[in-house]
VEXKOLPA-274002 format. One record per residue: x, y, z of N, C-alpha, C, CB in turn; residue in three letters. Coordinates in steps of 0.1 Angstrom, whole numbers, plus 5000, padded with zeros to 4 digits. Atoms other than C-alpha are relative to their C-alpha. Glycine has a CB too. Layout:
% residues N
XYZXYZXYZXYZALA ...
END
This chain:
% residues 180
499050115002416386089413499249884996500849975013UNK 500650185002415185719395500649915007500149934985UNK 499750144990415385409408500449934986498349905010UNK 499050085009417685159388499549944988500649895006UNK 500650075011414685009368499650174990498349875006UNK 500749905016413285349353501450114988498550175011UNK 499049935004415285519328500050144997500449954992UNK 499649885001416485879324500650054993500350035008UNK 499049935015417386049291500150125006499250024982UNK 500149884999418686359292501250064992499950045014UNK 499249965003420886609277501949995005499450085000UNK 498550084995424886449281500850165008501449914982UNK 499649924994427186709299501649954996499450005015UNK 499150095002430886709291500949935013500850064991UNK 499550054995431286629324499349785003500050135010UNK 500650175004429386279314501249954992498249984989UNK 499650085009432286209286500749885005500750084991UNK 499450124992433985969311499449844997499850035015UNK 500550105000431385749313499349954987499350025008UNK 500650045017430185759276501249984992499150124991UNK 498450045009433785699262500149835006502050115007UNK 499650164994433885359290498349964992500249995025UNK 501250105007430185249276500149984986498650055001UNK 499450005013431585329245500649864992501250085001UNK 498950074999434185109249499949865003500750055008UNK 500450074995432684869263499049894991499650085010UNK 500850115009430084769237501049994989498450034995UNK 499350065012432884769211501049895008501050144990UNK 500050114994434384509234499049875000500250055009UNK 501050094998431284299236499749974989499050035005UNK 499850075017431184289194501149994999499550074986UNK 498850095004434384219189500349895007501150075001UNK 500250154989433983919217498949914991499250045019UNK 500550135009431483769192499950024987498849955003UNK 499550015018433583829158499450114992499349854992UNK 500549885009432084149149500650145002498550025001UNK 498949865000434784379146499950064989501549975003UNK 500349925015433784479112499250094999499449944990UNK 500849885006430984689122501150125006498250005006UNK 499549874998433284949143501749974999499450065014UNK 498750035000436884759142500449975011500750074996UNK 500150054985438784679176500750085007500649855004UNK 499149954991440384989188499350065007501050074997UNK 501249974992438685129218499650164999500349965014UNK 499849875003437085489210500750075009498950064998UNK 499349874990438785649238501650004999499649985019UNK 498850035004441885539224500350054986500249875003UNK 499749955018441485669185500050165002498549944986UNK 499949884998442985969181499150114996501050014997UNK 500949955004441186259183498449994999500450014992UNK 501249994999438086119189499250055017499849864996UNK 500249944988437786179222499250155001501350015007UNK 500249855009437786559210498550034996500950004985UNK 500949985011435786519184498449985006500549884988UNK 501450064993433086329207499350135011500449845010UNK 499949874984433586639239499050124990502350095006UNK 500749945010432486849208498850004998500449984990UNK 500950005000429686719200498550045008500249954996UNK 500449984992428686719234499950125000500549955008UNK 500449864997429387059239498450074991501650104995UNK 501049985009426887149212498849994999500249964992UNK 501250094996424186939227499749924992498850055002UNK 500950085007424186689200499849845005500450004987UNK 499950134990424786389227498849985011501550015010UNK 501050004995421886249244500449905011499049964990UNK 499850094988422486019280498949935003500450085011UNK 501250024995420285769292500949925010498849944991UNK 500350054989420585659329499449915005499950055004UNK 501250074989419085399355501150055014499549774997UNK 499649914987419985569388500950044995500249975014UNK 498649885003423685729386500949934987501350015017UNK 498850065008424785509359499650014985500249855004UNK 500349945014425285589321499549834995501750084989UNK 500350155005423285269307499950034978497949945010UNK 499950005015423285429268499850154995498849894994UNK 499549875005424085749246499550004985501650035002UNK 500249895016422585939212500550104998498750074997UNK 499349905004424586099190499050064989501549954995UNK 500849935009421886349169500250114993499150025004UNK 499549865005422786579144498650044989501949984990UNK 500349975001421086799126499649944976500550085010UNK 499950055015421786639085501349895004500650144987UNK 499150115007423586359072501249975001500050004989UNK 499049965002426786299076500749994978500749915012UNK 499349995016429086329037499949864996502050064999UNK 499750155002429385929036498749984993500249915014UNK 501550025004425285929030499850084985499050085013UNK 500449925015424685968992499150104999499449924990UNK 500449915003423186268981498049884998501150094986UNK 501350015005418786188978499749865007500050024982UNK 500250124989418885859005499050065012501549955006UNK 500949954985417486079032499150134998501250065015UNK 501049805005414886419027501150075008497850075009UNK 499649894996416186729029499450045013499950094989UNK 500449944985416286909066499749875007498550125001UNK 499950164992416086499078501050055013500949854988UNK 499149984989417886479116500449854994499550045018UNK 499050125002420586209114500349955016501450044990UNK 499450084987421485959144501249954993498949875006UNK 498550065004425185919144499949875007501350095006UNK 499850134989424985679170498750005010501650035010UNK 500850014986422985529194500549835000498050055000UNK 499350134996424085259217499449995016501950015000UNK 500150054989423385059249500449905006499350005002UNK 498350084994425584879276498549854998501050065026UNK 500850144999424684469274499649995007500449895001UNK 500550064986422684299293498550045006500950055012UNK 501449974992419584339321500150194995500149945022UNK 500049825001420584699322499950114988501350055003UNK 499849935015420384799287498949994994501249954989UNK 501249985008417084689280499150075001499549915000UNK 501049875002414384929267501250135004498350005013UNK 499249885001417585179265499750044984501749965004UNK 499849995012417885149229498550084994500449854994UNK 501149965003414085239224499850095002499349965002UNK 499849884993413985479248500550134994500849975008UNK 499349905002416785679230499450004985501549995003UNK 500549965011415385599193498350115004499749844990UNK 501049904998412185769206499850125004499449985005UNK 499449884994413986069222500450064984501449965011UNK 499349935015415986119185498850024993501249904990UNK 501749995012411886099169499750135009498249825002UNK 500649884987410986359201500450114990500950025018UNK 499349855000413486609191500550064986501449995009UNK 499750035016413986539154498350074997500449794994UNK 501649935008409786629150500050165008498049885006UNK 499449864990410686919179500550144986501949945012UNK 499249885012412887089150499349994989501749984995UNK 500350045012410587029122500349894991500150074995UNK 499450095007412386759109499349924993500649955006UNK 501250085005410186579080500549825001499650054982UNK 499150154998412486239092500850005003500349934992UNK 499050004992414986089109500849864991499449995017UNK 498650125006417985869091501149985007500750044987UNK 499150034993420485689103500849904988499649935016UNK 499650125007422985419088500849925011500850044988UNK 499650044988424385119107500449874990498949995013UNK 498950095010426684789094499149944996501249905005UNK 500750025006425084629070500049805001500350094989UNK 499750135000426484259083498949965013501949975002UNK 500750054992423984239110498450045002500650035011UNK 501549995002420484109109499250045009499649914998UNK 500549944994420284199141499250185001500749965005UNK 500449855006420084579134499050024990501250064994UNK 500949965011417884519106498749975004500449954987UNK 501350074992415184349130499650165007500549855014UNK 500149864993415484669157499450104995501150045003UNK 500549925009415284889127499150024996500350014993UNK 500850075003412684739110498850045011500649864999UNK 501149994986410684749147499750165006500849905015UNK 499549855002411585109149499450094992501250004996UNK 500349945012409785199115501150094992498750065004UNK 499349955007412685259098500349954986500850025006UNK 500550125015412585159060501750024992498150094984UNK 499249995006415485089041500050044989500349935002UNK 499749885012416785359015500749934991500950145004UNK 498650015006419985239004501149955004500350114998UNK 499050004991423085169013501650104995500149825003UNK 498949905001426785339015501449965006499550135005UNK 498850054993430385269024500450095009501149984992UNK 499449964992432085409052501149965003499550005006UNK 498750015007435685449054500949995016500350164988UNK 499250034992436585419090500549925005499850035005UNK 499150114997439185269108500849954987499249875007UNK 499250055012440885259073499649944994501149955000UNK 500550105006439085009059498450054994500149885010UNK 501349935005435585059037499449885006499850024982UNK 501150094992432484889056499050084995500049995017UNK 501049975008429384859037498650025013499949864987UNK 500449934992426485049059498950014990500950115005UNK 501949985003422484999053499650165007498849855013UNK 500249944995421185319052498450015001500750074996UNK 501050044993417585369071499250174999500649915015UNK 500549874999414885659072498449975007500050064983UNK 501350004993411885679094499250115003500149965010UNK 500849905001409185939082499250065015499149964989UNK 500549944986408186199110498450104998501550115006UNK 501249855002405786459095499449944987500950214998UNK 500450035012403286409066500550084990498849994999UNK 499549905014404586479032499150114994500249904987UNK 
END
């Protein structure tokens, strides 16, 4: 068992989706509280249909990653194996792992989560041979592009994304794992 400061990644469980739908939820509450509802919009994921589902899924599959400080979900990686369709064709190498998501709750408790879990998705992304790891993320915050940036992830391109009905323009990002 950890103590509240160290943190604990591990593979999610779908008996974890409770608590990763409320942290979920929670940081899309905390950007939309300071006007940035553009990067995910303002309905809460455990409330858009079908996502719920869609998310239990991924879980099942193992592509959901948990990170803990003692019993509590402090932040979650979503890692798939390619790109999602949104990502232009020749932005990311072929056999690249993709980060759908990665997130962590505000605050004292969240810090060195975010790192934590990009260095888990580098772990398991060079694990599978993967010659890189891409992601994409809104393209209205400089914040993200600092993190990134610190992260060694270089900017490709970018691409629209179409959720929540609306198109949101999306920096896409690639951080070489293996020598060419």
């Amino acid at each position: 068992m950890s103590d509240n400061q160290h943190i604990t990644v591990r593979p999610a469980t779908t008996h974890d989706i409770p608590a990763l739908l409320t942290l979920m939820d929670s940081v899309l509450t905390w950007l939309v509280a300071r006007g940035r509802a553009e990067q995910w919009g303002t309905v809460p994921f455990s409330r858009i249909p079908g996502f719920p589902d869609l998310f239990t899924g991924w879980t099942a599959q193992g592509a959901v990653t948990t990170a803990e400080r003692g019993d509590t979900c402090v932040g979650l990686l979503a890692l798939a194996p390619a790109p999602p369709p949104r990502i232009p064709r020749g932005l990311i190498p072929d056999d690249a792992a993709f980060i759908h998501t990665v997130m962590s709750v505000r605050g004292p408790s969240g810090r060195g989560v975010g790192r934590a879990l990009l260095e888990e998705a580098a772990h398991r992304a060079e694990a599978s041979g993967a010659p890189a790891l891409g992601l994409d993320h809104w393209a209205g915050s400089a914040e993200l592009d600092r993190v990134y940036d610190q992260h060694g992830f270089v900017k490709v391109g970018t691409c629209e994304d179409h959720a929540n009905g609306r198109p949101t323009l999306n920096t896409v990002r690639v951080r070489p794992l293996l020598p060419s």
